[in-house]
C-alpha positions as CSV (number, residue, x, y, z in Angstrom):
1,X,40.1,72.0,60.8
2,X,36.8,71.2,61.0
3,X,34.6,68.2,60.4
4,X,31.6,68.5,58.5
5,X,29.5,65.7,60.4
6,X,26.5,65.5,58.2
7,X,28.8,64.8,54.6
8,X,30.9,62.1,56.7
9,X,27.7,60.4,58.6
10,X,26.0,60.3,54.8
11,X,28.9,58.8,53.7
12,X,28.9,56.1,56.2
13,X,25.8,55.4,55.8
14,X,25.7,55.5,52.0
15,X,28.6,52.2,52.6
16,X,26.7,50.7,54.5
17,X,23.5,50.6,52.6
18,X,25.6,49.7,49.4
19,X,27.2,46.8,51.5
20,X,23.8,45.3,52.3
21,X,22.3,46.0,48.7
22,X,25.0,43.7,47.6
23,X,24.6,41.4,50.7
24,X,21.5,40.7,50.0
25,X,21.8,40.3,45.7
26,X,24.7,38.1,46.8
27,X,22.4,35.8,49.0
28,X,19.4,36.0,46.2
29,X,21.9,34.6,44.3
30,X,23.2,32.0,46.5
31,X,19.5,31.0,46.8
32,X,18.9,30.8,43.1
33,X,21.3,28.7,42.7
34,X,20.4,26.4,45.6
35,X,17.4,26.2,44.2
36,X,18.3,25.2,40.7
37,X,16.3,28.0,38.8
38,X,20.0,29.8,38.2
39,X,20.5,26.8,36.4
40,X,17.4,26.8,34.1
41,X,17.9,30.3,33.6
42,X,21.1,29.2,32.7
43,X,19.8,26.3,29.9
44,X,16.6,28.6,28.9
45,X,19.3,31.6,27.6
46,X,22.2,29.5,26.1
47,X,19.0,27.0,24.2
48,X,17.8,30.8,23.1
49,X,21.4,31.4,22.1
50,X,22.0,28.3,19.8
51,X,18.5,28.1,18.4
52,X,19.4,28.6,14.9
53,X,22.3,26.3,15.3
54,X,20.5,23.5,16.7
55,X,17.5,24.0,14.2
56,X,19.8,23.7,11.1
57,X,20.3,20.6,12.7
58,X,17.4,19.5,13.0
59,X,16.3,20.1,9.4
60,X,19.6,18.5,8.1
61,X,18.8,15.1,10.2
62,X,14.8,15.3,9.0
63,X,16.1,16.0,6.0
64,X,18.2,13.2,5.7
65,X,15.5,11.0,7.5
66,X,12.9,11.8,5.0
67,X,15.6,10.8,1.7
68,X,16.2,7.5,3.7
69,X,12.7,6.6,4.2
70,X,11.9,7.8,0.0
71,X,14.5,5.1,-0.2
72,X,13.7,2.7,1.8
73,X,10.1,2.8,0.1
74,X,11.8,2.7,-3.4
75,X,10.0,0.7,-5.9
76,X,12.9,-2.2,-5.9
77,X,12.6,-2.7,-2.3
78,X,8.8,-2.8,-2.9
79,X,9.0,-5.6,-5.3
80,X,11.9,-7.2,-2.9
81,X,8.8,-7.6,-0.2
82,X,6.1,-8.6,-2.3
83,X,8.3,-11.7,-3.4
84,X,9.4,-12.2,-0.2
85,X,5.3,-12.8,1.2
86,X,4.6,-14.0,-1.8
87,X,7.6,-17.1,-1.0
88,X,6.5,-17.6,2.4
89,X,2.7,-17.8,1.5
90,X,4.4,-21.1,-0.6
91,X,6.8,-22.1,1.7
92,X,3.8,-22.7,4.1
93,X,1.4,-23.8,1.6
94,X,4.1,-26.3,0.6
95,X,4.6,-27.4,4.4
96,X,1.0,-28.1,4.6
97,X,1.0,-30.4,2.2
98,X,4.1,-32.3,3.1
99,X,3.5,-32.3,6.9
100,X,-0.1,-33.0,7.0
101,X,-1.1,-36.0,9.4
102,X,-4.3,-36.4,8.1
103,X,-5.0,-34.7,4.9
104,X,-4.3,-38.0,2.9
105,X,-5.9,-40.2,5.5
106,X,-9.6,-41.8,5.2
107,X,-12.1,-40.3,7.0
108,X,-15.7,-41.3,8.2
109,X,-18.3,-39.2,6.9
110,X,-21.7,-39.0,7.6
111,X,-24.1,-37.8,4.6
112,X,-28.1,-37.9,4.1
113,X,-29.3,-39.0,0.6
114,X,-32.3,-37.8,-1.6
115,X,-35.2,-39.5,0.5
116,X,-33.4,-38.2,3.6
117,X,-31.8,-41.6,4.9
118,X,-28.3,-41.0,6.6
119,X,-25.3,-43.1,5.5
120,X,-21.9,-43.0,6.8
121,X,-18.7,-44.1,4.3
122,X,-14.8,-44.2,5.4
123,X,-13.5,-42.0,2.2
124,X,-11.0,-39.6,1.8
125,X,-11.9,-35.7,2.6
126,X,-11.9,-34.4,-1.2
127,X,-12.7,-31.1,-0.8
128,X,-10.2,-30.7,1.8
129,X,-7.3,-31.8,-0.3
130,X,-8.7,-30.2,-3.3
131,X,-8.5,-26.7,-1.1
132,X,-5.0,-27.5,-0.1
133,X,-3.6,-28.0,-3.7
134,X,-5.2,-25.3,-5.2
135,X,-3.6,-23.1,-2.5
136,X,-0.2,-24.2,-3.1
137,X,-0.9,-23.5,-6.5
138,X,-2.3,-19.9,-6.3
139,X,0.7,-19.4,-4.4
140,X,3.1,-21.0,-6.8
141,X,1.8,-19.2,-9.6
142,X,2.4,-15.4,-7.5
143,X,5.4,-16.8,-6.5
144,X,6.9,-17.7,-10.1
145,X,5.2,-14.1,-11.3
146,X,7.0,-11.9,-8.5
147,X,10.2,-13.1,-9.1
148,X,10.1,-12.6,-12.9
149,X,9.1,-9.1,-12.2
150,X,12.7,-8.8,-10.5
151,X,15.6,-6.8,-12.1
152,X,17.6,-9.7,-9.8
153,X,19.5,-12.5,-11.9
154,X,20.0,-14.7,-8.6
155,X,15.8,-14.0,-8.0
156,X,15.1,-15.4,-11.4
157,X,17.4,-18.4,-11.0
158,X,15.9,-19.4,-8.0
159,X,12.4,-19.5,-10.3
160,X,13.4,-21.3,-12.7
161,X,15.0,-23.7,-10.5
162,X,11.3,-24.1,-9.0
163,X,10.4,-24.3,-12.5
164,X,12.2,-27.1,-13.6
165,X,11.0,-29.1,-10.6
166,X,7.9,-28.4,-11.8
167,X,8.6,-29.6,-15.6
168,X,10.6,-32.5,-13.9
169,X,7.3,-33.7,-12.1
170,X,5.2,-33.0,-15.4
171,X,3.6,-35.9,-16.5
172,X,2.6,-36.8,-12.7
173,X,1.2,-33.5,-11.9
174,X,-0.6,-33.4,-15.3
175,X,-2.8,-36.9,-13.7
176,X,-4.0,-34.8,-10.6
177,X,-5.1,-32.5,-13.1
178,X,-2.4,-29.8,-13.1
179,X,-0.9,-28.4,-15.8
180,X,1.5,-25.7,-16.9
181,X,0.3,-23.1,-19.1
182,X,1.6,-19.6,-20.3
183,X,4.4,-17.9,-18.7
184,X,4.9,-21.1,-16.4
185,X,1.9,-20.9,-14.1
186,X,-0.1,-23.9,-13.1
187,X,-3.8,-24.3,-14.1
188,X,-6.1,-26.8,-12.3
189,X,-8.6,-28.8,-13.8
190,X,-11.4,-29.0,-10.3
191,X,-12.9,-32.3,-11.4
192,X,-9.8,-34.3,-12.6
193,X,-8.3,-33.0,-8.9
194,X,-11.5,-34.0,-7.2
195,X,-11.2,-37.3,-8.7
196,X,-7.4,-38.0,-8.3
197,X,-5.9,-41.3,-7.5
198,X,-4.7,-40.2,-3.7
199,X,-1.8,-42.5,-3.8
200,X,-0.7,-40.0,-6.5
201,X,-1.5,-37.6,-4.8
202,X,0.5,-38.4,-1.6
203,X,2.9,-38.8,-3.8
204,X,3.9,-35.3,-5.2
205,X,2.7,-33.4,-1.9
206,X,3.5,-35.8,0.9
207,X,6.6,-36.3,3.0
208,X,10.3,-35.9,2.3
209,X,11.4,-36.0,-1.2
210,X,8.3,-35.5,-2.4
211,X,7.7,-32.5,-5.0
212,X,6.0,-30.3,-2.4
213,X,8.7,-30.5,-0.1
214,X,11.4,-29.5,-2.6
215,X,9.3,-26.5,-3.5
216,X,9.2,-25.5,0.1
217,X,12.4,-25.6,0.4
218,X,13.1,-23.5,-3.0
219,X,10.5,-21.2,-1.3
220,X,11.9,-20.9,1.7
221,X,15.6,-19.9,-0.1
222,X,14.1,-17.4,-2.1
223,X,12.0,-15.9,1.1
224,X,15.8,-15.7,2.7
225,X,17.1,-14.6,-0.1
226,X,14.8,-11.5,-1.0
227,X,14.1,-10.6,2.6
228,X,17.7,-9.5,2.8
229,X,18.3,-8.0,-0.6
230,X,15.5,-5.4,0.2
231,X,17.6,-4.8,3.9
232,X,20.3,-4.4,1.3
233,X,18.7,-2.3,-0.8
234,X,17.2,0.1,2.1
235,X,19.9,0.0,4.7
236,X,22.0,3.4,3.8
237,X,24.3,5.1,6.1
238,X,24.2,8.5,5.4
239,X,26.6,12.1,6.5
240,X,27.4,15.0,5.7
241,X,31.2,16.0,5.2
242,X,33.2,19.0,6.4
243,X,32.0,21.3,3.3
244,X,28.3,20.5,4.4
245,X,27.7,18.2,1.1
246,X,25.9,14.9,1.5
247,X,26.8,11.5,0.7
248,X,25.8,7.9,1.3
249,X,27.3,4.1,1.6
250,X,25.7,1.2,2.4
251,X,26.0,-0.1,6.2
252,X,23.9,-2.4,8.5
253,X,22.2,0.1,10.0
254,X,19.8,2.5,8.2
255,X,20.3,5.0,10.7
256,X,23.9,4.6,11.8
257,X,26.0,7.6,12.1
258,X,23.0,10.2,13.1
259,X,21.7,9.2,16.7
């Protein structure tokens, strides 16, 4: 029998290059994954993989985002804010008014006549409570406006409750030169204003009880009130059920359910 040397000795040596090929592949793999960059070669083919998957996704939710947001933007929610600032620009106008310290209090003033001779008087700052009146009525007037431009019944009512206060303080109101004219909004007469009796004065827009004070606190109800019927009116929990078809219901939270 004989031995052919040179078939077994390239055998042997074929086995023992394959054993060290896959030695070595075996530690280039141990390294890689020491290393970590099996694992990103890992993330980097399976994101690959599930691209289309996780981009239908992503439409779907920016999809859904974008119908929210149309909604959230909606004309009644629109109209919910504008009477909302429009009652808080009262409510403080109002506060003003009733909490002022000094507004209604004499003052020394210093003024210079025609032949240039100064002369200081203790009188009331007219111009300064003229400019506070007529901002709580250019506030009134939006106010009362805004919410009659509401589709809201409990909106309106709160209105004409301010309304009536107003009707109820007529005749006094009517002696500082304010009026009510068309579509209830109050018109000021500068001169008869100017000219007031303050104690009249003090009287509808100063302290507790006084008329101001119970239209801030109308104001501040209806600022309440409208501040939370537009989070009503834009707060929508949206999905999508098994068959892919979408559908809504209100919730507390406008994105609840996605992230």
């Amino acid at each position: 029998m004989s031995l052919n040397l040179f078939n077994y000795n390239s055998s042997l040596f074929s086995g023992m290059s394959s054993n060290s090929s896959g030695m070595s592949s075996m530690l280039g793999d141990y390294m890689a994954i020491r290393n970590g960059s099996y694992g990103k070669l890992l993330k980097a083919y399976y994101s690959q993989d599930d691209g289309g998957k996780k981009s239908a996704s992503a439409l779907r939710k920016d999809s859904t985002k974008k119908k929210l947001e149309a909604l959230a933007d909606s004309e009644e929610v629109k109209k919910y804010k504008s009477t909302q600032t429009d009652a808080d620009s009262l409510k403080s106008a109002a506060s003003s008014l009733r909490s002022s310290s000094k507004l209604f209090e004499k003052v020394s003033k210093t003024t210079t006549d025609e032949n240039g001779e100064e002369k200081t008087v203790v009188d009331y700052d007219r111009d300064a409570i003229s400019s506070a009146v007529k901002t709580f009525v250019k506030a009134y007037n939006s106010t009362i406006k805004s919410a009659y431009d509401q589709d809201s019944s409990v909106v309106q009512k709160k209105a004409a409750s301010m309304v009536s206060e107003t009707a109820a303080n007529k005749s006094m109101l009517a002696r500082v030169g304010i009026t009510v004219g068309k579509n209830n909004q109050l018109e000021v007469d500068d001169e008869k204003l100017k000219t007031a009796n303050v104690s009249t004065l003090k009287t509808l827009f100063k302290g507790s009880g006084s008329y101001a004070s119970n239209i801030e606190r109308k104001a501040s109800d209806m600022a309440s009130m409208t501040e939370q019927l537009a989070k009503n009116a834009s707060s929508t929990k949206t999905n999508y059920n098994r068959n892919g078809n979408y559908s809504s219901f209100a919730t507390g939270g406008i994105y609840d359910g996605f992230f």
